[in-house]
N, C-alpha and C positions, 0 to 999 in steps of 0.2 A: 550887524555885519552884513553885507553884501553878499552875496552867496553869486559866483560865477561859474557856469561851466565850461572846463579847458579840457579837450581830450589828449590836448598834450601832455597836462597835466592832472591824470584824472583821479587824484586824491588831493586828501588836506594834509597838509602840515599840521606838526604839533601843535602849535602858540591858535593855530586856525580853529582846530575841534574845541580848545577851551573858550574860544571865545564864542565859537555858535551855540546860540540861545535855540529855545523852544522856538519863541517869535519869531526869528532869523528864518525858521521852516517852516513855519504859517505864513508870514511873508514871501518867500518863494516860492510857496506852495499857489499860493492866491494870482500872485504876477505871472507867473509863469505858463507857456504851453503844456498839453499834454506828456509831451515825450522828453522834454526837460528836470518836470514831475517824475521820470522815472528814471531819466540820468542821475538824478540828485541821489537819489536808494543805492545805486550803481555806485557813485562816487565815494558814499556813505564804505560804503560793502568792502571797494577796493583799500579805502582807509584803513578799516578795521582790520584787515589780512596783512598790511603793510604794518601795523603796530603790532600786532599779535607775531611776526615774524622776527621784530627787533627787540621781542620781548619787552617793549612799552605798556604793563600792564595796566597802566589808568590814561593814556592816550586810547588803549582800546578799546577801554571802559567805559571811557567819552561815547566813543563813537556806537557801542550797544545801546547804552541810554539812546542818544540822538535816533540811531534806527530805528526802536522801540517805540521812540513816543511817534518820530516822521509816518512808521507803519498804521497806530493804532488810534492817530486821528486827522490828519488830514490826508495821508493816502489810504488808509481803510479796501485794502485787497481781500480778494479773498481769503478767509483766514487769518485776518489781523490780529484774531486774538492768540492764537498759537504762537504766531511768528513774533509776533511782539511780547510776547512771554517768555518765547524764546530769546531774546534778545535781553531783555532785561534781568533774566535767571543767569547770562553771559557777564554783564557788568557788575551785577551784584559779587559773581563769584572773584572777579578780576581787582573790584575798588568797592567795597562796602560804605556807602554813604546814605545818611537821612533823604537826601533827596533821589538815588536812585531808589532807595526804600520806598518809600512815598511812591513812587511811579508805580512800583510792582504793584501798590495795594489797589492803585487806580483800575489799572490795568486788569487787575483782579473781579471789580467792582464791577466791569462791561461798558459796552460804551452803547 
């Protein structure tokens, strides 16, 4: 999926977060300027509050997973391991799945 930033529009849709991959964020992550890289977090961020308000608890879930992984390898801030642990300790508690599971333990492992 194409990943686009609209600040008219500055979240995803539901049908949207299921369908962004890992890749989808390494691919944007790679194409992209710097301050695009940090729209996308922002956009992420805005998502997750927008799901989390409508009580969409595995739309939100999506989007901790997605934050998680976007934080703790191709944008790698300061603190990616926290923040990203944070984030992924948010999905698991929201949509318990093997593959949010698996991320934790990544995440776990260091980068």
């Amino acid at each position: 999926m194409k990943i686009k930033i609209d600040f008219g529009h500055p979240y995803f849709e539901e049908d949207a977060i299921f369908s962004l991959t890992v890749d989808d964020l390494n691919s944007f992550y790679s194409d992209e300027d710097e301050i695009n890289r940090l729209n996308l977090f922002f956009i992420l961020e805005a998502s997750l509050h927008k799901f989390q308000s409508g009580a969409n608890r595995k739309a939100a879930a999506r989007c901790a997973f997605l934050m998680a992984y976007y934080l703790f390898v191709p944008l790698t801030p300061p603190a990616c391991f926290e923040l990203a642990k944070f984030y992924i300790d948010r999905a698991l508690e929201w949509d318990e799945t093997p593959e949010y599971r698996q991320w934790k333990k990544a995440i776990e492992e260091g980068n």
